[in-house]
mmCIF file as Biopython writes it, N, C-alpha, C and O atoms, coordinates in Angstrom:
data_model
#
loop_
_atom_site.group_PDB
_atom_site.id
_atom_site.type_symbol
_atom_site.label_atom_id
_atom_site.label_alt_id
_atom_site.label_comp_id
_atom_site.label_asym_id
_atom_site.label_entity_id
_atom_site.label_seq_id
_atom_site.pdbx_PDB_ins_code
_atom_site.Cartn_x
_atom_site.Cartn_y
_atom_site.Cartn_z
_atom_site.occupancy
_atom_site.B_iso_or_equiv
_atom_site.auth_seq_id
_atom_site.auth_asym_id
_atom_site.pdbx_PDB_model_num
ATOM 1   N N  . UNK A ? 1  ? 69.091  87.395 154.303 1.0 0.0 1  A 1 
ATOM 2   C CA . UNK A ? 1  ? 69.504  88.679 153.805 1.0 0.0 1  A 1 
ATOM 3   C C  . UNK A ? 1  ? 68.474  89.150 152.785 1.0 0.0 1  A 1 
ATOM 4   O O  . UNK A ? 1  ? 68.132  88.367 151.899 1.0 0.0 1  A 1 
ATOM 5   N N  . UNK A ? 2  ? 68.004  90.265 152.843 1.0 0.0 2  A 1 
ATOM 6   C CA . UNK A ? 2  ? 67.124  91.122 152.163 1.0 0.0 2  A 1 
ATOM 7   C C  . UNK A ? 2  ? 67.493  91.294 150.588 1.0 0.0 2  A 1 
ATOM 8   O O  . UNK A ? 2  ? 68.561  91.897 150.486 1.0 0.0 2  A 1 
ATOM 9   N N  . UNK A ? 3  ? 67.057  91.026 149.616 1.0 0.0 3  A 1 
ATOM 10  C CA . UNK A ? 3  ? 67.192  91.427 148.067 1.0 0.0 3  A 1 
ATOM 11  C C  . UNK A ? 3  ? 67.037  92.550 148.218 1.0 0.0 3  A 1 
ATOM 12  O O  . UNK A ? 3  ? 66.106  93.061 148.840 1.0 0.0 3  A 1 
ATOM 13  N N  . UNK A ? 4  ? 68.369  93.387 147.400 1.0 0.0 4  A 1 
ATOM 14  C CA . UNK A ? 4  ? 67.935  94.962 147.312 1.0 0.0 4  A 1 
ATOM 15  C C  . UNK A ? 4  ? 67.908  95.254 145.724 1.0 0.0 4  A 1 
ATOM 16  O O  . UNK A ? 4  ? 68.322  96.278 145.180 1.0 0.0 4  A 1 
ATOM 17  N N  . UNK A ? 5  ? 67.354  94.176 145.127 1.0 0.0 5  A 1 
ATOM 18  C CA . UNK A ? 5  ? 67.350  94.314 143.456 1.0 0.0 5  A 1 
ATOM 19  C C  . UNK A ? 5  ? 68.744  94.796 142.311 1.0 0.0 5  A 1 
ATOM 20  O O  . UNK A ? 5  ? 68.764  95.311 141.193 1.0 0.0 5  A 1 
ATOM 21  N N  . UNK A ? 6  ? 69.674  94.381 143.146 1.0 0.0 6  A 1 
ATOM 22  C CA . UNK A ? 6  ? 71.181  94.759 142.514 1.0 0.0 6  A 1 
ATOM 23  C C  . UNK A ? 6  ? 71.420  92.852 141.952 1.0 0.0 6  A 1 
ATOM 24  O O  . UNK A ? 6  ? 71.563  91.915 142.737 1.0 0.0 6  A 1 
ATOM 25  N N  . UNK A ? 7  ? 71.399  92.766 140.660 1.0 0.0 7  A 1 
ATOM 26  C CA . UNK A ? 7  ? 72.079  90.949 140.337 1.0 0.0 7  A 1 
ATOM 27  C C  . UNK A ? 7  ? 73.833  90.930 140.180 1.0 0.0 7  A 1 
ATOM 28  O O  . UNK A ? 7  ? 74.533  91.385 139.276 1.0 0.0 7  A 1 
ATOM 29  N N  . UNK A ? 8  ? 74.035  90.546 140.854 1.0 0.0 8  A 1 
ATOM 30  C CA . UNK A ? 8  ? 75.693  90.598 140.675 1.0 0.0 8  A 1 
ATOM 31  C C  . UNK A ? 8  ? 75.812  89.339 139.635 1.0 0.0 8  A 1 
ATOM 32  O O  . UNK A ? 8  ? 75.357  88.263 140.021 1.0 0.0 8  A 1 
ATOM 33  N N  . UNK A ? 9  ? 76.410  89.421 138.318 1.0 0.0 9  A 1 
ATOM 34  C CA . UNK A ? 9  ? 77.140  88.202 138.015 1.0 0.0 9  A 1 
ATOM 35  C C  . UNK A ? 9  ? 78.214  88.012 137.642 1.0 0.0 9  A 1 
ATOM 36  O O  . UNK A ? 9  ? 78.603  88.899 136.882 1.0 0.0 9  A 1 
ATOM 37  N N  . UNK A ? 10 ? 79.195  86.918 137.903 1.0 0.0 10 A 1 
ATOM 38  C CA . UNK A ? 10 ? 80.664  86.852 137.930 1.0 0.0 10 A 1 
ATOM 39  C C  . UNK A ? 10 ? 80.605  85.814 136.602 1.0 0.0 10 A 1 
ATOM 40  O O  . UNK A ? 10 ? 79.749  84.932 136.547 1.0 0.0 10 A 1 
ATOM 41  N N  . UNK A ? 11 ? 81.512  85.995 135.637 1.0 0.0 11 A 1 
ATOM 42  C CA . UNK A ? 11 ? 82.520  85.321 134.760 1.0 0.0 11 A 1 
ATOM 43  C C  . UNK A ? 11 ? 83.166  85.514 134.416 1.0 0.0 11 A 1 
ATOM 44  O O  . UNK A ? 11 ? 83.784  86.578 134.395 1.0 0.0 11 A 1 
ATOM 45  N N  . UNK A ? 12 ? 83.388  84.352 133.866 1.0 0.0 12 A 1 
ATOM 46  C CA . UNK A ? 12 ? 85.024  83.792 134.010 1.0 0.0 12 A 1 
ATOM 47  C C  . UNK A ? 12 ? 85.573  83.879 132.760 1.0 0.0 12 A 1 
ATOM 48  O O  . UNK A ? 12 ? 85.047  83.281 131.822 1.0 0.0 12 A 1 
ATOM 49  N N  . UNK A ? 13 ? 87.011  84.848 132.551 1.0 0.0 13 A 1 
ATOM 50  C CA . UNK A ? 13 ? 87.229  84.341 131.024 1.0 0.0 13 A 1 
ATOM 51  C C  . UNK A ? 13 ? 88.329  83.462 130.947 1.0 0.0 13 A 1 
ATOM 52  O O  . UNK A ? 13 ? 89.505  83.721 131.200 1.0 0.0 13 A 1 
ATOM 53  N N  . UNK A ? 14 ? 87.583  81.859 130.387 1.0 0.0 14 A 1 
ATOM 54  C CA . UNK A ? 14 ? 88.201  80.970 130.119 1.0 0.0 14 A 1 
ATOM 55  C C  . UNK A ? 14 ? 89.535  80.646 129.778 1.0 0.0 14 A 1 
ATOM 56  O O  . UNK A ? 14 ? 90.299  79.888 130.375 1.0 0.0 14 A 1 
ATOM 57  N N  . UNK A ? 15 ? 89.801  81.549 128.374 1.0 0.0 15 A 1 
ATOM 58  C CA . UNK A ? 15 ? 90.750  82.057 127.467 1.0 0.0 15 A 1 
ATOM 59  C C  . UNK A ? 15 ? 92.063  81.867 128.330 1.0 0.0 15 A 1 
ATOM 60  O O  . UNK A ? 15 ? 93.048  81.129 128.295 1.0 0.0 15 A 1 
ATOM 61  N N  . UNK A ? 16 ? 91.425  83.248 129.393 1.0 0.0 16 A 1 
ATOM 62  C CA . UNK A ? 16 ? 92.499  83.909 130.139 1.0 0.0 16 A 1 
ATOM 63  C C  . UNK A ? 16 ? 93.449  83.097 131.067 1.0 0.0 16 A 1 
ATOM 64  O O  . UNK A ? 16 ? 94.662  83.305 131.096 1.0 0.0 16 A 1 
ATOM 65  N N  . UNK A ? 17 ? 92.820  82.159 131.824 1.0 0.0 17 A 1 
ATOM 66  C CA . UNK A ? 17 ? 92.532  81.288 133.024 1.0 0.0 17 A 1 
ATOM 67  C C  . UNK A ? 17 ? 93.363  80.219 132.086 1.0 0.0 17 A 1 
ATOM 68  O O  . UNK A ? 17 ? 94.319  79.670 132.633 1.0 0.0 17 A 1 
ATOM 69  N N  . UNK A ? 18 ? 93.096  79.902 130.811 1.0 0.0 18 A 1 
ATOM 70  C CA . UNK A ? 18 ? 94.002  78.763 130.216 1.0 0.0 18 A 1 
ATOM 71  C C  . UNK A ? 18 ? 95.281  78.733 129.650 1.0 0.0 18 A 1 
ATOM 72  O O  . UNK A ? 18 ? 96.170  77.883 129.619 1.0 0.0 18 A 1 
ATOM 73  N N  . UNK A ? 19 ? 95.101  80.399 129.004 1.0 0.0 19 A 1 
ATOM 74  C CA . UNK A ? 19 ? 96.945  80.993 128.871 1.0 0.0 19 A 1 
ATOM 75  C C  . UNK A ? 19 ? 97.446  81.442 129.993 1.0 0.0 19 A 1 
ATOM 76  O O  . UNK A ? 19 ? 98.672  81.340 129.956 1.0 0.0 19 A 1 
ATOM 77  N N  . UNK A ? 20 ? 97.076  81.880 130.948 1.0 0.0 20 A 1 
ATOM 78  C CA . UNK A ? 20 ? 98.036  81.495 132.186 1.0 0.0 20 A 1 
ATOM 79  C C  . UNK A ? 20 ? 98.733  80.489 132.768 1.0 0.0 20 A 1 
ATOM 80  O O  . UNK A ? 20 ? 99.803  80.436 133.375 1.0 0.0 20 A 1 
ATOM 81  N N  . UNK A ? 21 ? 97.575  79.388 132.332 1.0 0.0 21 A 1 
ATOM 82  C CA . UNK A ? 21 ? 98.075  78.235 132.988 1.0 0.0 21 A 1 
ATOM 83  C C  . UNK A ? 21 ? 99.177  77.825 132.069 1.0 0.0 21 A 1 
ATOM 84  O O  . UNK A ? 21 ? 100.301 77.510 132.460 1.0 0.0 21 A 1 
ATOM 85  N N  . UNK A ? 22 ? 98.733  77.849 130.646 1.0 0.0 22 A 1 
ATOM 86  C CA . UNK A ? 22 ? 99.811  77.207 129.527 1.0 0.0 22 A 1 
ATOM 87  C C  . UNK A ? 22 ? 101.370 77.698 129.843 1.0 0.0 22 A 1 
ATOM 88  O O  . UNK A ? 22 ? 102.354 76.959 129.885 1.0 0.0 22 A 1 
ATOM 89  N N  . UNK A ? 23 ? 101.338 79.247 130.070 1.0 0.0 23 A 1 
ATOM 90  C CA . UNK A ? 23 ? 102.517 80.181 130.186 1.0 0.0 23 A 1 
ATOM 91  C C  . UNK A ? 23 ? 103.038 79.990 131.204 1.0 0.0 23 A 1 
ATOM 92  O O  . UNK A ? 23 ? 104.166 80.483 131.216 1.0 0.0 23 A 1 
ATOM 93  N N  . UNK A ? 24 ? 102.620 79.231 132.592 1.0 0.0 24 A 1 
ATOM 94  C CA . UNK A ? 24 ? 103.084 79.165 133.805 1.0 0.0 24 A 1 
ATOM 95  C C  . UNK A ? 24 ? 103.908 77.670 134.159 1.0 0.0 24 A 1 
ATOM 96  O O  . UNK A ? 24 ? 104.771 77.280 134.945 1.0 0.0 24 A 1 
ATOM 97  N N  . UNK A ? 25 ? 103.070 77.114 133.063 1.0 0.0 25 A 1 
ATOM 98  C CA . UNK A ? 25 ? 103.582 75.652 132.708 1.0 0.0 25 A 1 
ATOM 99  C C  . UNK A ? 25 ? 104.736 75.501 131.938 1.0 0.0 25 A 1 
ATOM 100 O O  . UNK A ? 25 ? 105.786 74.962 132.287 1.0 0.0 25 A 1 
ATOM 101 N N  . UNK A ? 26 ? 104.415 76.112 130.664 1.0 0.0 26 A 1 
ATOM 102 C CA . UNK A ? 26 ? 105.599 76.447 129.732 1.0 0.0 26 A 1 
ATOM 103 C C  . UNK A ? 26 ? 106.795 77.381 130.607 1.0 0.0 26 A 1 
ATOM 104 O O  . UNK A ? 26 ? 107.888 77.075 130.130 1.0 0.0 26 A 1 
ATOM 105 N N  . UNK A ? 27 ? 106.884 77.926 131.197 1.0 0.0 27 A 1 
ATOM 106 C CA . UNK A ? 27 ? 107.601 79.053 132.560 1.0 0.0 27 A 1 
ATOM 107 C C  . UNK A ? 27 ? 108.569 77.853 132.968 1.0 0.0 27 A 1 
ATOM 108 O O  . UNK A ? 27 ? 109.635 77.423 132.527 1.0 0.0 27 A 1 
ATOM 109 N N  . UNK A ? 28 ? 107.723 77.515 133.995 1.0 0.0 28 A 1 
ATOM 110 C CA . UNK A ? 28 ? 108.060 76.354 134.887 1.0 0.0 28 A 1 
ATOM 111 C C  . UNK A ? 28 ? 108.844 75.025 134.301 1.0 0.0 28 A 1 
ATOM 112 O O  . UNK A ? 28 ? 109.849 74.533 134.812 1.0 0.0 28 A 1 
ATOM 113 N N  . UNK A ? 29 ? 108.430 74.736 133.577 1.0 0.0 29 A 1 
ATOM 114 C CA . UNK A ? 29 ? 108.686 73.630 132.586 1.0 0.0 29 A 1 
ATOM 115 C C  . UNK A ? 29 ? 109.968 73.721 131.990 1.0 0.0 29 A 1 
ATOM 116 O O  . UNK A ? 29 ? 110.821 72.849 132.159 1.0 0.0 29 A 1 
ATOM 117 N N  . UNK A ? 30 ? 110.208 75.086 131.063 1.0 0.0 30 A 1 
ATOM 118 C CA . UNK A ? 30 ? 111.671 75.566 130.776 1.0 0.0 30 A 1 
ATOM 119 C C  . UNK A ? 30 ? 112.326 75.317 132.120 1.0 0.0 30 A 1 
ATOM 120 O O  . UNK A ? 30 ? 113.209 74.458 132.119 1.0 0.0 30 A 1 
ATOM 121 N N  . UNK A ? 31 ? 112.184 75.622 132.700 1.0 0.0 31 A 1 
ATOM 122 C CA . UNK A ? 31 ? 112.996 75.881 134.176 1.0 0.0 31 A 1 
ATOM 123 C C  . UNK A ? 31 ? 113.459 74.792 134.903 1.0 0.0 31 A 1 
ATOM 124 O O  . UNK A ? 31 ? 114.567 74.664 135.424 1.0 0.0 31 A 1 
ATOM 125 N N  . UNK A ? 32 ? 112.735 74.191 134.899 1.0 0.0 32 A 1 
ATOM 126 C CA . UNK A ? 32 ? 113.022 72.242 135.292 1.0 0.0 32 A 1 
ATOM 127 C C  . UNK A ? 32 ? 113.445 71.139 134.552 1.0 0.0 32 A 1 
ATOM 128 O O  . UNK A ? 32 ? 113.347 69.959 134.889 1.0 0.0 32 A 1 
ATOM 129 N N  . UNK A ? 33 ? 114.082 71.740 133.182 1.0 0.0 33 A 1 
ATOM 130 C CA . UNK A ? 33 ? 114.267 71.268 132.611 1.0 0.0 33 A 1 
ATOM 131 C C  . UNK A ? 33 ? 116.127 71.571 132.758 1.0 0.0 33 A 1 
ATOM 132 O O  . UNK A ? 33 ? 116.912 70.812 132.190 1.0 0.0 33 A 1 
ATOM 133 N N  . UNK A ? 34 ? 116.452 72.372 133.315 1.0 0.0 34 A 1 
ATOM 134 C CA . UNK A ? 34 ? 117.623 72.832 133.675 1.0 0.0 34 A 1 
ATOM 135 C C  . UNK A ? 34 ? 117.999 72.142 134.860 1.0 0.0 34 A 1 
ATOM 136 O O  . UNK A ? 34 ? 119.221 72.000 134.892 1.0 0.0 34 A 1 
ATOM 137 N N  . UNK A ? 35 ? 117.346 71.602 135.963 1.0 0.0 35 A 1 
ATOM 138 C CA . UNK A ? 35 ? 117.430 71.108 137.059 1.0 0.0 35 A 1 
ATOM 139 C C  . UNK A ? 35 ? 118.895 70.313 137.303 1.0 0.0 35 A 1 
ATOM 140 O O  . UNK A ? 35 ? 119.715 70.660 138.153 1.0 0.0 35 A 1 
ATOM 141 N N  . UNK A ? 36 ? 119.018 69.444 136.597 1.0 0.0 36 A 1 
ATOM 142 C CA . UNK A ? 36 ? 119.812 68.647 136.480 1.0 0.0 36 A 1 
ATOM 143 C C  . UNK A ? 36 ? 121.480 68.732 135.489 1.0 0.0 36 A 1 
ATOM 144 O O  . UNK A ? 36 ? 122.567 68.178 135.657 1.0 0.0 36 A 1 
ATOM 145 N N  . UNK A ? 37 ? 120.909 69.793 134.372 1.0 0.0 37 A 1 
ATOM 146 C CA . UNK A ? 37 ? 122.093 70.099 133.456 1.0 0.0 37 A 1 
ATOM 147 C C  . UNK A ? 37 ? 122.138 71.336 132.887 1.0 0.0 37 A 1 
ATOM 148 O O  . UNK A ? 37 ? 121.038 71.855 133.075 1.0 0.0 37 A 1 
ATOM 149 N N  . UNK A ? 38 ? 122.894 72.104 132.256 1.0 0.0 38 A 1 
ATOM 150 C CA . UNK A ? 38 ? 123.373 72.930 131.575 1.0 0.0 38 A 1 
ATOM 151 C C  . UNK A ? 38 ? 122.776 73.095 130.372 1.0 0.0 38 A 1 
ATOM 152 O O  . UNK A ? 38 ? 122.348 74.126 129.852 1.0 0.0 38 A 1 
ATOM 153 N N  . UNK A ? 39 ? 122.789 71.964 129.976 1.0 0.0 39 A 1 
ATOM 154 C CA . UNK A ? 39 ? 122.565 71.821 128.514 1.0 0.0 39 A 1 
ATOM 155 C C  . UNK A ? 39 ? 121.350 70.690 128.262 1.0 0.0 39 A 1 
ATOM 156 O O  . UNK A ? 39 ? 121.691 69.518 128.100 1.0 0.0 39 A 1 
ATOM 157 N N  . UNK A ? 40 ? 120.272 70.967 128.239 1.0 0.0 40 A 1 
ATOM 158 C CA . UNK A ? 40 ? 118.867 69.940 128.657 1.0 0.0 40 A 1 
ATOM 159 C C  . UNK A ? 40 ? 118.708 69.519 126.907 1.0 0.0 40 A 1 
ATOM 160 O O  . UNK A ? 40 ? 118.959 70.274 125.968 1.0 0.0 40 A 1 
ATOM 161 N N  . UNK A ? 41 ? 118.313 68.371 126.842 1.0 0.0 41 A 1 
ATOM 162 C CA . UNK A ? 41 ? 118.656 68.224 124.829 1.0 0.0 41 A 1 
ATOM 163 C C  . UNK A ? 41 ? 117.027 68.237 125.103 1.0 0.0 41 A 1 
ATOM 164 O O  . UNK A ? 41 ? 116.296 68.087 126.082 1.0 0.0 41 A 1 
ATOM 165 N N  . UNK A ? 42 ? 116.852 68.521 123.580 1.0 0.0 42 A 1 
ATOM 166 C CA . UNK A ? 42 ? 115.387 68.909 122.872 1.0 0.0 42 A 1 
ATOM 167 C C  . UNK A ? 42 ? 114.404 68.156 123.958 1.0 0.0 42 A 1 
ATOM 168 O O  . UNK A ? 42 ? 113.645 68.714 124.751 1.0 0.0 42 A 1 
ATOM 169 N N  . UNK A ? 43 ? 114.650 66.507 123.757 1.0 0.0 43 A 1 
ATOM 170 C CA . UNK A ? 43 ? 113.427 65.551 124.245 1.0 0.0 43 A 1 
ATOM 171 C C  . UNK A ? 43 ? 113.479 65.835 125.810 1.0 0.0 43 A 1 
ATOM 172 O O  . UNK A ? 43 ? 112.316 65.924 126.205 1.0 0.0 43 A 1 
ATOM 173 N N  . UNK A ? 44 ? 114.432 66.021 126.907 1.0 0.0 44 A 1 
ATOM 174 C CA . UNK A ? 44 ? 114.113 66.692 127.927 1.0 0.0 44 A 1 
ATOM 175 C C  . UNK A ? 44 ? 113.068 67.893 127.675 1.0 0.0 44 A 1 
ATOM 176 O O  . UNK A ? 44 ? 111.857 67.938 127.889 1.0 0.0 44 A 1 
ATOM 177 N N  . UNK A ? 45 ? 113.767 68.645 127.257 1.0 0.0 45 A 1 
ATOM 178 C CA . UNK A ? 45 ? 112.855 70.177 127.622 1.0 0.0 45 A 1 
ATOM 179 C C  . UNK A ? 45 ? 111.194 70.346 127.294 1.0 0.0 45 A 1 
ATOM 180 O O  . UNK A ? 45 ? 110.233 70.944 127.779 1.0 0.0 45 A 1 
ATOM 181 N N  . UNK A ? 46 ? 111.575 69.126 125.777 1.0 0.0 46 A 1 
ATOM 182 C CA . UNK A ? 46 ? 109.845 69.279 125.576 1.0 0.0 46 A 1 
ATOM 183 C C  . UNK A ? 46 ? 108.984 68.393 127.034 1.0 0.0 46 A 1 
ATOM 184 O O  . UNK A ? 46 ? 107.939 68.768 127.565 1.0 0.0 46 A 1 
ATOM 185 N N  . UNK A ? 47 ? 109.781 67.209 127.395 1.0 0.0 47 A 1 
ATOM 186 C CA . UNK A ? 47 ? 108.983 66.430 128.409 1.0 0.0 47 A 1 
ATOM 187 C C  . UNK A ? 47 ? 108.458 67.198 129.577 1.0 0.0 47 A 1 
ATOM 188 O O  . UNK A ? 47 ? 107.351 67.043 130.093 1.0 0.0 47 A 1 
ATOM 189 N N  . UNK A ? 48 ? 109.346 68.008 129.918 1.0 0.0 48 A 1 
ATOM 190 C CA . UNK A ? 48 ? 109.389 68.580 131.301 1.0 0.0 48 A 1 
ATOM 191 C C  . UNK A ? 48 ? 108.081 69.940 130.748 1.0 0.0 48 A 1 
ATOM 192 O O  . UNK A ? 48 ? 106.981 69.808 131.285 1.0 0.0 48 A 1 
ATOM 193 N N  . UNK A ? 49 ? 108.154 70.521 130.264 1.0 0.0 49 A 1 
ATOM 194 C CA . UNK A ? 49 ? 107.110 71.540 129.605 1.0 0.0 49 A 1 
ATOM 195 C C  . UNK A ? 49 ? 105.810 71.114 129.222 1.0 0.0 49 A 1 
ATOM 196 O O  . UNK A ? 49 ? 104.819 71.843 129.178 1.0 0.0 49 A 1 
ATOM 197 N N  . UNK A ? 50 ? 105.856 69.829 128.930 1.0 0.0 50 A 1 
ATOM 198 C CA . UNK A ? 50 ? 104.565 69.137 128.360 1.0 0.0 50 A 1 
ATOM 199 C C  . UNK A ? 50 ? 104.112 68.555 130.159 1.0 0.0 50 A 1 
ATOM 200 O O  . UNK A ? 50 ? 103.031 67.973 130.251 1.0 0.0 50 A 1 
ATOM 201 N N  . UNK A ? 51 ? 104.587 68.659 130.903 1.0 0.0 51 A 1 
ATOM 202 C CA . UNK A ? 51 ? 104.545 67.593 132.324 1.0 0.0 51 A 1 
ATOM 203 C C  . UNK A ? 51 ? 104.022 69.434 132.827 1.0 0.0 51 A 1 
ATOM 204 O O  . UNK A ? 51 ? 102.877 69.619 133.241 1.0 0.0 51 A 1 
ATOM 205 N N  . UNK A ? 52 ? 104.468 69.961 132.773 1.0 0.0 52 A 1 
ATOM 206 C CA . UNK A ? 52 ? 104.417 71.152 133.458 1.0 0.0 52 A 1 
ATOM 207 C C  . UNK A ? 52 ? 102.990 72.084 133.086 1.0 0.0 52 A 1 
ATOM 208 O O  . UNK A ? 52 ? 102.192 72.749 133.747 1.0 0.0 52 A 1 
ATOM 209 N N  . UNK A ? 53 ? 103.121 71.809 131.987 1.0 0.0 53 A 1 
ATOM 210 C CA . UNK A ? 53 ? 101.865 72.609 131.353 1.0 0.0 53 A 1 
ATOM 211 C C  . UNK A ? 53 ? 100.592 71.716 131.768 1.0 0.0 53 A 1 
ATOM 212 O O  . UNK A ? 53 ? 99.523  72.301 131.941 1.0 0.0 53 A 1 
ATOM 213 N N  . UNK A ? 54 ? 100.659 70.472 131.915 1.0 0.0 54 A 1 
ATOM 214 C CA . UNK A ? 54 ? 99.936  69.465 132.116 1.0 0.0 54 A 1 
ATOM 215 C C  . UNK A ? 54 ? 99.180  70.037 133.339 1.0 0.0 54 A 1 
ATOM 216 O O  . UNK A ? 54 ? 98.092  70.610 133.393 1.0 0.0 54 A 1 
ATOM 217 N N  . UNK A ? 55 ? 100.152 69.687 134.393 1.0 0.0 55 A 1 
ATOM 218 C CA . UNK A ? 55 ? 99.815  70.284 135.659 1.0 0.0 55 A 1 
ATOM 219 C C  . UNK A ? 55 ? 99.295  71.262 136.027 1.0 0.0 55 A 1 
ATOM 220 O O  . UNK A ? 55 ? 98.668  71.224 137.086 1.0 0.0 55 A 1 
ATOM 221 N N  . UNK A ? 56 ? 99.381  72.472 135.274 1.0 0.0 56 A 1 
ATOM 222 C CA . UNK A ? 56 ? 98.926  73.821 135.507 1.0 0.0 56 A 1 
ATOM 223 C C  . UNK A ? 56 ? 97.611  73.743 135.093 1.0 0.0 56 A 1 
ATOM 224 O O  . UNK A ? 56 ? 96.764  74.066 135.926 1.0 0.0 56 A 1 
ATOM 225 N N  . UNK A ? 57 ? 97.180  73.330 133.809 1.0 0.0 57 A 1 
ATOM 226 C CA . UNK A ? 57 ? 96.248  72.765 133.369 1.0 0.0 57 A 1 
ATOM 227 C C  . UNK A ? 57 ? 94.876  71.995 134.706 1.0 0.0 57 A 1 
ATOM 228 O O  . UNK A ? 57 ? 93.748  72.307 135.088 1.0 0.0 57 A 1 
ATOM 229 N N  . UNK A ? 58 ? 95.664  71.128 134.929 1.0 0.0 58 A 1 
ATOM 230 C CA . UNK A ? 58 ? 94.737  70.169 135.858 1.0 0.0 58 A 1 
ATOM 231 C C  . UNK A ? 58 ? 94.642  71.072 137.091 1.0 0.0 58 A 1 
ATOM 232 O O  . UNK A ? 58 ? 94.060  70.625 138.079 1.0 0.0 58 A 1 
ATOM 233 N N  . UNK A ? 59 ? 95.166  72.315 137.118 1.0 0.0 59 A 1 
ATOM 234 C CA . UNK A ? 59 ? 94.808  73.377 138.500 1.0 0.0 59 A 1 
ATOM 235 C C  . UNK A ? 59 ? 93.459  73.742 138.495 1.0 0.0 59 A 1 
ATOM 236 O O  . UNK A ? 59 ? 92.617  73.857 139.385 1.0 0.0 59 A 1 
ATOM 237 N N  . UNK A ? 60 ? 93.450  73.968 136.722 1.0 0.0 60 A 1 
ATOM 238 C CA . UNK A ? 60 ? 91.802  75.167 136.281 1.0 0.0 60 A 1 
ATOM 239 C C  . UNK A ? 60 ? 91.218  74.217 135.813 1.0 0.0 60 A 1 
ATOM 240 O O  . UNK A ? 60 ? 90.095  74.312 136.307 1.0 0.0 60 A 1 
ATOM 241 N N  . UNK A ? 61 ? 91.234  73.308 135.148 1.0 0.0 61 A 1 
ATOM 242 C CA . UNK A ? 61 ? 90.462  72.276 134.589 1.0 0.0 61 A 1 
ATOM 243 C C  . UNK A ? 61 ? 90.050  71.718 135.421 1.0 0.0 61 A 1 
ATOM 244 O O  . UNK A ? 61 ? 90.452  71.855 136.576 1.0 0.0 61 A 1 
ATOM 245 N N  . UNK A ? 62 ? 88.732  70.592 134.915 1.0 0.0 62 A 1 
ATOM 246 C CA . UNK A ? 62 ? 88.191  69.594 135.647 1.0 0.0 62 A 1 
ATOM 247 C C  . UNK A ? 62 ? 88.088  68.504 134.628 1.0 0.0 62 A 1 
ATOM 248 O O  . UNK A ? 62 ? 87.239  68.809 133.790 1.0 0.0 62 A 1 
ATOM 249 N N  . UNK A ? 63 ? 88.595  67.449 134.416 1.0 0.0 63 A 1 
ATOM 250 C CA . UNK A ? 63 ? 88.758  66.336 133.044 1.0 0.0 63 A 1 
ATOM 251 C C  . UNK A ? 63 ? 87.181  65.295 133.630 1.0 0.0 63 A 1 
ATOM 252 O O  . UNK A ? 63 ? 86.787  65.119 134.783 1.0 0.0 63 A 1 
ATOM 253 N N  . UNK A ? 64 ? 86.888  65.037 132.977 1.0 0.0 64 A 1 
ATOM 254 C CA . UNK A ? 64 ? 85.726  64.020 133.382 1.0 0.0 64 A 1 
ATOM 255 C C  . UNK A ? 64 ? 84.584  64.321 133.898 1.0 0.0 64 A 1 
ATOM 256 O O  . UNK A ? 64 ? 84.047  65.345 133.475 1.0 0.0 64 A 1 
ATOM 257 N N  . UNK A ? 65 ? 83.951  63.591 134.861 1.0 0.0 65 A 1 
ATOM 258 C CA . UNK A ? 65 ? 82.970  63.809 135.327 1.0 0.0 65 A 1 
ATOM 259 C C  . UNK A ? 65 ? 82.934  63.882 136.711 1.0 0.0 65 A 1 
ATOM 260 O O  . UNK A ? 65 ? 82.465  63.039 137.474 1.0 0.0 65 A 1 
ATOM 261 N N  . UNK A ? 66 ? 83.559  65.144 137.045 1.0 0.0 66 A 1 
ATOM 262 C CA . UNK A ? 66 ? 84.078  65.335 137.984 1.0 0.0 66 A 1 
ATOM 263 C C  . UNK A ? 66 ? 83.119  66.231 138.867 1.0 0.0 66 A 1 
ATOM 264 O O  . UNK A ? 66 ? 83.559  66.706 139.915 1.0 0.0 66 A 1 
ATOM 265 N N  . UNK A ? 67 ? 81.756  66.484 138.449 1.0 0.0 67 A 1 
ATOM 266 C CA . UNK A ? 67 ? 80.751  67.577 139.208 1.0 0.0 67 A 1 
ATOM 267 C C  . UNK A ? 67 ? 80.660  66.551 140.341 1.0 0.0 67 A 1 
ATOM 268 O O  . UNK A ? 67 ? 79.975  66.789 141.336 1.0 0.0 67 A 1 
#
């Protein structure tokens, strides 16, 4: 394909890409934390939110040396 002197460049805002994930986790997380009861006590809700956010996390992230 021919260069027609146009540079396209794409980025990424990080920020953005990581409070989504946090908020989708934290989302989700509230939510599964109900799964089972009515009334989810503190140390549930934080587990399930901290498990959740985790995950969303490891969607956009790459931990290690993972190139």
């Amino acid at each position: 394909m021919a260069k027609i002197g146009i540079e396209t460049r794409v980025r990424v805002n990080i920020y953005t890409v990581i409070q989504r994930a946090v908020e989708e986790g934290v989302a989700y997380g509230y939510m599964r934390s109900y799964k089972y009861t009515d009334k989810p006590s503190k140390d549930t809700m934080i587990t399930e939110i901290e498990n959740a956010v985790m995950n969303e996390l490891s969607e956009v992230l790459i931990y290690g040396d993972g190139e």
